[in-house]
C-alpha positions in Angstrom: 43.5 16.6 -45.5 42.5 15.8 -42.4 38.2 16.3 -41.5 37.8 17.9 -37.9 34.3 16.4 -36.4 32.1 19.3 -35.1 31.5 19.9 -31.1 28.4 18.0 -30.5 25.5 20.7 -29.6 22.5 19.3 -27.3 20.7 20.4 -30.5 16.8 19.4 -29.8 17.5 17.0 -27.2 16.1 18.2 -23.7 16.3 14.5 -21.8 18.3 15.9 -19.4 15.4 18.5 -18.2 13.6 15.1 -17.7 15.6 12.9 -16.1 17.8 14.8 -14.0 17.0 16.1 -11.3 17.9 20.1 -10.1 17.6 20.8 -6.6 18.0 24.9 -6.8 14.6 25.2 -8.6 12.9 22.2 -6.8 12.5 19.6 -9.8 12.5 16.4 -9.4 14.0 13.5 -11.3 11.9 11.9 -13.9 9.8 14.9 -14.8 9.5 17.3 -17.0 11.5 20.7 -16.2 8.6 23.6 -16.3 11.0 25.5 -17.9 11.8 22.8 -21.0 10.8 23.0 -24.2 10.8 19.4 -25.7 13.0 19.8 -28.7 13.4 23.5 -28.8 15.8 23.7 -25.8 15.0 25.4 -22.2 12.6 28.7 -21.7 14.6 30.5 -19.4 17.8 29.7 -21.2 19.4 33.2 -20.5 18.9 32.7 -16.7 19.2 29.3 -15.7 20.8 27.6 -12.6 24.4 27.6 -12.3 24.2 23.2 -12.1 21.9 23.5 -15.7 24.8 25.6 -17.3 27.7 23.6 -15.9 26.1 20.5 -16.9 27.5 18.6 -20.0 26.2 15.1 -20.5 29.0 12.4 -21.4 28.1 12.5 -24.9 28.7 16.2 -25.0 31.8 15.4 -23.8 32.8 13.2 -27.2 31.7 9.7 -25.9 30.1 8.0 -28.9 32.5 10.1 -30.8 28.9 12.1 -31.4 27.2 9.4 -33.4 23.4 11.0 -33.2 22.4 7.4 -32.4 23.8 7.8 -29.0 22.4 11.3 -28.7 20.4 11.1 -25.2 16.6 11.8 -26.6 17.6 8.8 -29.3 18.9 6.3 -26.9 16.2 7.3 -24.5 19.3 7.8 -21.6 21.3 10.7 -20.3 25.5 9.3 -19.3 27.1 11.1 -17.0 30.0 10.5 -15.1 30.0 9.4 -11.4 31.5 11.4 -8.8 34.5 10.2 -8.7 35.0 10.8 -12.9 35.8 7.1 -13.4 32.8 5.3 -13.9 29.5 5.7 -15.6 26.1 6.7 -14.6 23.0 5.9 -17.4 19.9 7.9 -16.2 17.9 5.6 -18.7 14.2 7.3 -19.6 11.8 4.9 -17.4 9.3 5.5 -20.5 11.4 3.4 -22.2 12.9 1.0 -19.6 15.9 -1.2 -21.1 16.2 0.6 -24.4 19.3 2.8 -23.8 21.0 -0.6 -21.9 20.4 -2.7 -25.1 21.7 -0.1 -27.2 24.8 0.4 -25.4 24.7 -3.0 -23.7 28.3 -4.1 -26.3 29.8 -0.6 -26.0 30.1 -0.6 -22.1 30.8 -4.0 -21.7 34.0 -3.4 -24.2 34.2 -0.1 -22.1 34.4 -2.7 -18.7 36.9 -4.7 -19.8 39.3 -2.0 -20.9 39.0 -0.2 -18.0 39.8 -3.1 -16.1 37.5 -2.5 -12.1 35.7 0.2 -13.7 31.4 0.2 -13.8 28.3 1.8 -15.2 25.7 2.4 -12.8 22.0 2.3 -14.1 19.4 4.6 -13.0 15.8 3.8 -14.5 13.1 5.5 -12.4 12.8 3.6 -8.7 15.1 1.0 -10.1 19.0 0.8 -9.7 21.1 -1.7 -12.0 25.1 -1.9 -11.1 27.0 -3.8 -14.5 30.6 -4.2 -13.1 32.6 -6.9 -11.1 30.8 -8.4 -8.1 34.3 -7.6 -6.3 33.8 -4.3 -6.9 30.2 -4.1 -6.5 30.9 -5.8 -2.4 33.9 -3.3 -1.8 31.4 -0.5 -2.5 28.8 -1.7 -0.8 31.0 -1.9 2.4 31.9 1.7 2.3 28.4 2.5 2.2 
């Protein structure tokens, strides 16, 4: 017999109504959504903007295989995917700079070298952290 894991469910994490940021109702990154309600979910649920209901954070998506440890409001840091779907973005929770990087420091690194040219870009507040090849960090910094 063969257990099926459950779908994760955002559950009562809301870090993404802090740290992202939605342009179609004027919030900025790094603050609290108006419409958020830290661990009970969002206020306006029912009618909120298109981007909040497309949105699925990586670990929605399965990374961490849904370990709760790596559940954004415990690792204090929100993975998405970068625009082009290959590489990583952690909006870590400048509350708690550094945490969600320790905790996943072995994970992406492993996650690196599989994925041979492949990076995780940090976002932490003002601060911008690139963990990859310097190769690749110089061939993207010249098509900038």
């Amino acid at each position: 017999m063969q257990l099926k894991m459950a779908q994760p469910t955002c559950g009562p994490c809301t870090l993404c109504c802090k740290l992202l940021a939605v342009p179609a109702i004027d919030k900025p990154k790094d603050q609290w959504c108006s419409h958020a309600k830290p661990k009970a979910g969002c206020g306006v649920y029912e009618t909120r903007p298109e981007s909040c209901r497309e949105f699925n954070c990586l670990w929605l998506q399965g990374l961490g295989g849904g370990a709760l440890a790596l559940r954004p409001d415990r690792l204090h840091g929100v993975m998405t995917a970068t625009t082009d779907g290959e590489n990583i973005c952690l909006h870590e929770d400048p509350g708690y700079r550094g945490a969600a990087r320790q905790t996943l420091k072995s994970s992406l690194e492993n996650w690196r070298q599989a994925k041979r040219g492949r990076y995780v870009i940090v976002l932490c507040g003002d601060e911008r952290v690139f963990i990859g090849e310097r190769s690749t960090f110089n061939e993207l910094k010249e098509r900038a």
